[in-house]
C-alpha angles and dihedrals in degrees: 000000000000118000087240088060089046097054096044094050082051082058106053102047081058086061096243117176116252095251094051090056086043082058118037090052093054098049089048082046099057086048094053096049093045089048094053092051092051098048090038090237160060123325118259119183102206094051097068116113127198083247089066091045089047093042089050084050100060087043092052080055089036082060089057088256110172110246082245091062096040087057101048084055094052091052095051103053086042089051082043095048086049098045089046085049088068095043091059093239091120145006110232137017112250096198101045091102096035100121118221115250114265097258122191116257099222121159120259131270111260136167112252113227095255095058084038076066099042093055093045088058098051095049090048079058120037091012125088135213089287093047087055090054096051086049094043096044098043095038098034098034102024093229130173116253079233091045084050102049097042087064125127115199081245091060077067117083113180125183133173099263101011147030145164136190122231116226143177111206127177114353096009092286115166124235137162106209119195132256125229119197097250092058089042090054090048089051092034082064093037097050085047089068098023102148085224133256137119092267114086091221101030118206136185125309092026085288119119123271107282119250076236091065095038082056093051102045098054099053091054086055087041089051092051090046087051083238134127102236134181132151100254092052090060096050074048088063090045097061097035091057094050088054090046094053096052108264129155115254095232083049093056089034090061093041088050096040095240119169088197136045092202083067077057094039085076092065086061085060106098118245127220092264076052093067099034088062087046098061095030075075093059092059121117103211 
């Protein structure tokens, strides 16, 4: 079996999520190709030195790679070296003290509540019963496009006064996120006209809605709207509006599935509406 396969196989009985193995792959994959076209042949895994990670390194930021990617790389082969060390395909990791590249802390991206509304608007017009579910489930209920589109209707529990949706999120953890009324309501439409099936969104060949088709749907109804609209921005909007309203950060981490605060930490960091609010204070009229 190819080194790749093996690795892969390696991934998923971690549990690692899809896109991590999508990733992850990819990212080895790049390496070992590089590596074969600047030694002139094939590659040969112990043979690779930390001079050969470092130098693929300044030419991923050479490329123009962002320091996000570059990093996502570094952590893959080192995750791949490590992972080969216990194989007994090599001796050392390579990789194990090539630091990650310095990256900007910025606050994420979220909608303001006036282009929250905006978009609202535009779905109530040109959306239909599903649209109103993607928007319910990822802004009501912070959910991951691959956590939406991996639902079954019996992941949907609806009562009369209450609800909540089951998901497993990265690395198949479990979580029950809770139900408001507005997003019951949207699921409550959307399950009266549902075409049938055990997936919640349906797609084609008896399979669920791709996260492609998710994407794309919501940035015609962003662009509709006139706003910018993905579906992490608007799992952004989820948490941001948790933090706004008060809520405590290991409250918001358990209802977004972070593993981490610090990932939570970033909805405390003030946007740009935030400091626009700050110096309106300061005017003398």
């Amino acid at each position: 079996m190819d080194v790749l396969e093996k690795y892969r196989d390696h991934l998923r009985m971690k549990d690692c999520s899809d896109s991590t193995v999508k990733n992850y792959i990819r990212q080895v994959g790049y390496f070992i190709r590089w590596w074969e076209n600047v030694a002139n042949e094939p590659f040969d895994l112990p043979a690779v030195t930390p001079a050969d990670v470092a130098d693929f390194k300044r030419h991923l930021l050479a490329s123009g790679r962002r320091p996000a990617t570059v990093n996502l790389c570094v952590e893959a082969l080192r995750s791949f070296f490590s992972w080969a060390v216990d194989e007994g395909l090599c001796e050392s990791n390579p990789a194990g003290d090539v630091r990650r590249v310095r990256e900007q802390n910025a606050a994420c991206r979220w909608l303001s509540r006036k282009e929250m509304g905006s978009l609202a608007r535009a779905v109530q017009k040109y959306g239909g019963p599903r649209d109103r579910a993607f928007l319910g489930l990822m802004t009501h209920a912070g959910l991951r496009v691959s956590e939406l589109v991996g639902l079954k209707t019996t992941d949907i529990v609806l009562r009369d006064r209450s609800g909540f949706v089951k998901v497993w999120g990265k690395g198949t953890k479990y979580r029950e996120v809770p139900l408001n009324v507005t997003v019951r309501k949207m699921l409550q439409e959307w399950l009266a006209v549902h075409p049938g099936g055990e997936w919640l969104f349906p797609g084609r060949n008896e399979g669920p809605v791709t996260a492609r088709a998710v994407q794309i749907r919501l940035k015609e109804l962003g662009r509709l709207a006139g706003v910018e609209v993905t579906p992490h921005r608007l799992r952004h909007t989820f948490c941001k509006m948790l933090v706004d309203a008060g809520e405590s950060l290991d409250r918001v981490a358990m209802l977004a599935g972070h593993a981490n605060l610090n990932t939570t930490a970033r909805y405390t960091r003030p946007g740009a509406e935030d400091l626009e609010r700050a110096v309106e204070k300061l005017v003398w009229e």
